[in-house]
C-alpha positions in Angstrom: -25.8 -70.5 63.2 -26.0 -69.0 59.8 -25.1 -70.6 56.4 -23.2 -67.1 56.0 -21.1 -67.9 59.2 -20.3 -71.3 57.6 -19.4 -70.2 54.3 -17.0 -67.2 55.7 -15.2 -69.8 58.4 -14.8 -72.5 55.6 -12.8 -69.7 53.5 -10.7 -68.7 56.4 -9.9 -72.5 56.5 -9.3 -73.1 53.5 -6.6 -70.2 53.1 -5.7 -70.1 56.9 -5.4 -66.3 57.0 -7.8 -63.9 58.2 -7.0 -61.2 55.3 -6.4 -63.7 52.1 -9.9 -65.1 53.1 -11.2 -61.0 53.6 -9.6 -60.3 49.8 -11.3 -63.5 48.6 -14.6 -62.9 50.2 -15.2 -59.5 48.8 -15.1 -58.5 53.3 -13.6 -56.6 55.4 -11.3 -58.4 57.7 -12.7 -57.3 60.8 -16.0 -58.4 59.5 -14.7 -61.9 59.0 -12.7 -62.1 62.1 -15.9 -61.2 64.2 -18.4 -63.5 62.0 -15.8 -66.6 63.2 -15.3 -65.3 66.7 -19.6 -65.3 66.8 -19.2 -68.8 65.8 -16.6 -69.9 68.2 -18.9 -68.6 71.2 -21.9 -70.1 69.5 -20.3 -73.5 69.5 -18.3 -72.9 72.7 -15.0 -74.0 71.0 -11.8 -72.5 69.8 -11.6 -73.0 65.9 -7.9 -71.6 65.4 -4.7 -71.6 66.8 -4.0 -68.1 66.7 -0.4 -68.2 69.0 1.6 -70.2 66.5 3.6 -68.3 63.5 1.2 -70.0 60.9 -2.5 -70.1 61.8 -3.8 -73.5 62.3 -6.9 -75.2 62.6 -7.7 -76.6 66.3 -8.7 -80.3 66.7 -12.5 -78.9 67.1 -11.9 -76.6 63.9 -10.9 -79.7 61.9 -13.9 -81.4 62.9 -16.1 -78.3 62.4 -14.5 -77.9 58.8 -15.5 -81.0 57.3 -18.7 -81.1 58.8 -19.5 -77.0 57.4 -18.1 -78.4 53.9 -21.0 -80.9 54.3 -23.8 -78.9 55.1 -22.6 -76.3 52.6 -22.9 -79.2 50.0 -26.4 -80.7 51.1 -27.6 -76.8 51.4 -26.5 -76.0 47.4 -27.9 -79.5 46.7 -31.2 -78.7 48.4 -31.3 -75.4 46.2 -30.4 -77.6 43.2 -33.1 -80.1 43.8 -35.9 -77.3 44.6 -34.8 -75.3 41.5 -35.2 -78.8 39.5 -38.8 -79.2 40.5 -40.0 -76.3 39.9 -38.5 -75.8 36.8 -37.1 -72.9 37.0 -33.6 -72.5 34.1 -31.5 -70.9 36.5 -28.9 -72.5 39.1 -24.7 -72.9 38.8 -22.3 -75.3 37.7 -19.1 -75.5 39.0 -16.6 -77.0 36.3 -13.0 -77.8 36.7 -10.4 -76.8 33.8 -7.1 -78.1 33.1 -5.3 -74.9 31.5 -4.5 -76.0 28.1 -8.1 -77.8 27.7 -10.5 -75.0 29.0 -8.3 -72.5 26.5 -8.9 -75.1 23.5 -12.6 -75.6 23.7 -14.5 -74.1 26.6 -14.5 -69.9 26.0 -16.7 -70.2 22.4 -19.0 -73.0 24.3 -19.5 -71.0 27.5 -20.3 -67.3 25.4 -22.6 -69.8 23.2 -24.1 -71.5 26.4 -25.0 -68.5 28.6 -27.2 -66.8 25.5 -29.4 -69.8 25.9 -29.3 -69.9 29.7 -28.1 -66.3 31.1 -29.5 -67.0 34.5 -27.3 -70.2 34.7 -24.1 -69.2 36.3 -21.0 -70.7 35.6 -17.6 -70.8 37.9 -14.4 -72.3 36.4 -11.7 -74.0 38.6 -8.6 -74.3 36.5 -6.4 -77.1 37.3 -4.6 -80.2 36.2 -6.0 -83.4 35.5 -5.3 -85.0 38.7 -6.4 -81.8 40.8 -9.6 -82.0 38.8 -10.5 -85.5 39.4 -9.6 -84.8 43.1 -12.0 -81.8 43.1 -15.2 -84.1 41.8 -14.1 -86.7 44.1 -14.6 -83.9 47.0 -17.9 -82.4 45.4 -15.8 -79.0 45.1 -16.6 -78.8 41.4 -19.9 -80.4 39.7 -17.7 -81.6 37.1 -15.0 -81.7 35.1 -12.9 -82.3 32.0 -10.2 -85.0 32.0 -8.0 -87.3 29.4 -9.3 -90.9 28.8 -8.8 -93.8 30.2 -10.5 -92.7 34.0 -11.1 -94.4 37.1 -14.7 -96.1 35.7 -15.7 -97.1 39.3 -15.4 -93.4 40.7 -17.1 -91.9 37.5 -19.4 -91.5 35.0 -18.4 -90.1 31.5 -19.0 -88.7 28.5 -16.5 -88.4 25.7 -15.9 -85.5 23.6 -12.9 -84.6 21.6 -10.9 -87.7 19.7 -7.2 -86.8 19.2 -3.4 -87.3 19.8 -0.3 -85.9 20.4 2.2 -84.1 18.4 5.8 -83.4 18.3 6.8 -79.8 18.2 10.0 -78.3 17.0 11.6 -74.9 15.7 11.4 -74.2 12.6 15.7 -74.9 12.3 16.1 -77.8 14.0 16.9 -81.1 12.2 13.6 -82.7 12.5 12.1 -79.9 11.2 11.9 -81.3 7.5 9.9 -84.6 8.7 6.3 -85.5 8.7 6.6 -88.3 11.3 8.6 -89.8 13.7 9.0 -93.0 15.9 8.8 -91.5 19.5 12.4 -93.7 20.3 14.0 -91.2 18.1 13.5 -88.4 20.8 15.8 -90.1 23.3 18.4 -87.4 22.6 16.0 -84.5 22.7 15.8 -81.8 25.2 12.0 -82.0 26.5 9.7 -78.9 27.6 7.2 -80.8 29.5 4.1 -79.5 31.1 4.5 -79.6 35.1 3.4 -82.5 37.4 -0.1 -82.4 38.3 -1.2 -82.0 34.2 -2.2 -84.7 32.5 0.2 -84.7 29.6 3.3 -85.0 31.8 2.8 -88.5 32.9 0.9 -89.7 29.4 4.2 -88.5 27.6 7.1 -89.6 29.7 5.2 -92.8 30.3 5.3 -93.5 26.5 8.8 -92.8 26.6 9.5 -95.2 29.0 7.8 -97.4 27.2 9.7 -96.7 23.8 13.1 -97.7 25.8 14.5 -94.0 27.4 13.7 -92.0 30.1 12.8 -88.2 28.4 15.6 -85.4 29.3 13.1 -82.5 30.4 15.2 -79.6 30.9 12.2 -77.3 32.2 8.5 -77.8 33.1 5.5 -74.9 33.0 1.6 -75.3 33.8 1.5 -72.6 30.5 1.6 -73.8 27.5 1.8 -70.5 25.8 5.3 -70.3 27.4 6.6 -73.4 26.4 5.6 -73.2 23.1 7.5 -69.9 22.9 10.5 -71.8 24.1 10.2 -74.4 21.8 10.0 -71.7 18.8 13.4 -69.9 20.3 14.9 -73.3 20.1 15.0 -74.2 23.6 14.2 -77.9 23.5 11.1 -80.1 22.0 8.1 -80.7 23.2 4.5 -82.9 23.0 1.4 -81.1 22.7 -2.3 -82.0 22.2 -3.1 -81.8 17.8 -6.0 -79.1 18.3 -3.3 -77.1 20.1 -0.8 -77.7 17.3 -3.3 -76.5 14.9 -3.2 -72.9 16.7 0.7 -72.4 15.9 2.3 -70.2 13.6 3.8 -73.6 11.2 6.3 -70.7 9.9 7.9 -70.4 13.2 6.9 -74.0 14.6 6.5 -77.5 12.9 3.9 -79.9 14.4 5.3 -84.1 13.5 3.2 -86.9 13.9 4.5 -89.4 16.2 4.2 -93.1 15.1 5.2 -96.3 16.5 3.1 -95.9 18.8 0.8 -92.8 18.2 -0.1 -91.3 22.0 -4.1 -90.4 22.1 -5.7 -87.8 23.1 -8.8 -88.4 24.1 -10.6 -85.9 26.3 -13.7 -86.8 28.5 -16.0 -84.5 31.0 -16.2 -86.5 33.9 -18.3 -86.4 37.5 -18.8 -88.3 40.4 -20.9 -91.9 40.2 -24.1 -91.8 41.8 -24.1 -87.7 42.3 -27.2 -85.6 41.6 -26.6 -83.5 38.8 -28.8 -80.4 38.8 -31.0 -79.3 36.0 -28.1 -76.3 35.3 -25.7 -79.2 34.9 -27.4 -82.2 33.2 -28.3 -79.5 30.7 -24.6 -77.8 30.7 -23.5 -81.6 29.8 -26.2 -82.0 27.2 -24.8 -78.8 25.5 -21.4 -80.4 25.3 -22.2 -83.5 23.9 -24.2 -81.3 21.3 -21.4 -79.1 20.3 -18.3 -82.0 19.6 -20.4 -85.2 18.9 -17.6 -87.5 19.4 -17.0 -90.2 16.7 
């Protein structure tokens, strides 16, 4: 049994189709399909149900998944460790993204990052908050960036960027002319919200709650880009991080700050309690706190 075997079956599982794994694995698909026959008749079992409409995993292919994720992890920490003691500033970090944070702070610091360590190679997984934290949970990603408060018994942190949230509205619209608002004044607005999964989605529509109305969100996006395009065509409101605010045309859209109560912002990288961190990662984290010293 090869790591190779493992790695290639633990794709086709993951996507649970022969040629969307192929396409991802840079394969051909007969390659792949013979590389997880091998290790069927190495391991004497049947790893997929291949007579049903949608491909499934077998009760032994379940069992053989979580167990390759494992050794995959233990064999990436065992290069890690080895790397570590020897010194050597190379290795890769695995980071998870929310959109709208990794496109605020994360493409200057990465460029700035890999002149100091080119042999460190970096992989970005971008997803909402709570698909991030879920990710570092797993050990998919080393780790990740998430908005403050977190769970503090499942990880360790380090803050980095203090902020809040901002109303934004076209440049005709009635509130247009104002510097702040109470958030209970939006009870009337139409809401462009970010989509389920994102952070922002439930920090805003919680503080609406607790300012007395439920928000009317007319649409929801995972791109901010597009909503803030909406927002300017005078589709509807929305809430936004400040730094993000700061990046709009204020001739086409107004940023307001909310009072009564303000919403914060505060943005955290995050990883598991208790895992090893690699020398590519403690000193990816280091580089961070460098860059926004967070006050």
């Amino acid at each position: 049994m090869e790591s190779r075997q493992l790695g290639y079956f633990i794709e086709v599982a993951k996507q649970l189709s022969f040629s969307k794994a192929a396409e991802k694995l840079n394969v051909t698909q007969p390659t792949l399909s013979k590389m997880v026959k091998n290790l069927e008749e190495e391991l004497d079992v049947l790893l997929f149900d291949r007579t049903t409409k949608h491909m499934e995993l077998t009760d032994a292919g379940e069992i053989v998944f979580e167990e390759a994720q494992e050794i995959m992890r233990m064999m990436n920490n065992l290069s890690d460790k080895l790397a570590d003691r020897m010194k050597i500033k190379k290795g890769h970090v695995k980071i998870g993204l929310p959109p709208v944070i990794g496109s605020l702070f994360f493409p200057n610091l990465i460029r700035d990052f890999r002149q100091y360590y080119p042999n460190i190679q970096i992989g970005l997984e971008e997803e909402g908050a709570k698909k991030v934290e879920k990710m570092i949970e797993e050990g998919t990603v080393d780790f990740g960036v998430a908005v403050l408060p977190v769970n503090q018994e499942l990880f360790d942190s380090n803050p980095f960027v203090k902020s809040e949230l901002k109303l934004i509205v076209y440049d005709g619209h009635p509130l247009a002319e104002v510097d702040t608002i109470p958030l209970k004044r939006l009870k009337n607005e139409s809401f462009l919200f970010m989509r389920e999964g994102f952070a922002l989605h439930d920090r805003i529509r919680e503080h609406c709650i607790q300012a007395g109305f439920n928000p009317n969100v007319i649409y929801e996006s995972s791109q901010w880009d597009f909503i803030t395009e909406m927002v300017a065509n005078g589709n509807g409101v929305a809430i936004l991080p400040e730094p993000l605010c700061r990046k709009l045309d204020p001739s086409v859209i107004k940023a307001i700050s909310i009072i009564e109560p303000k919403i914060p912002w505060d943005l955290a990288v995050i990883w598991k309690k208790n895992k090893y961190l690699s020398y590519a990662t403690k000193e990816l984290l280091q580089f961070i706190k460098f860059n926004f010293p967070y006050e």
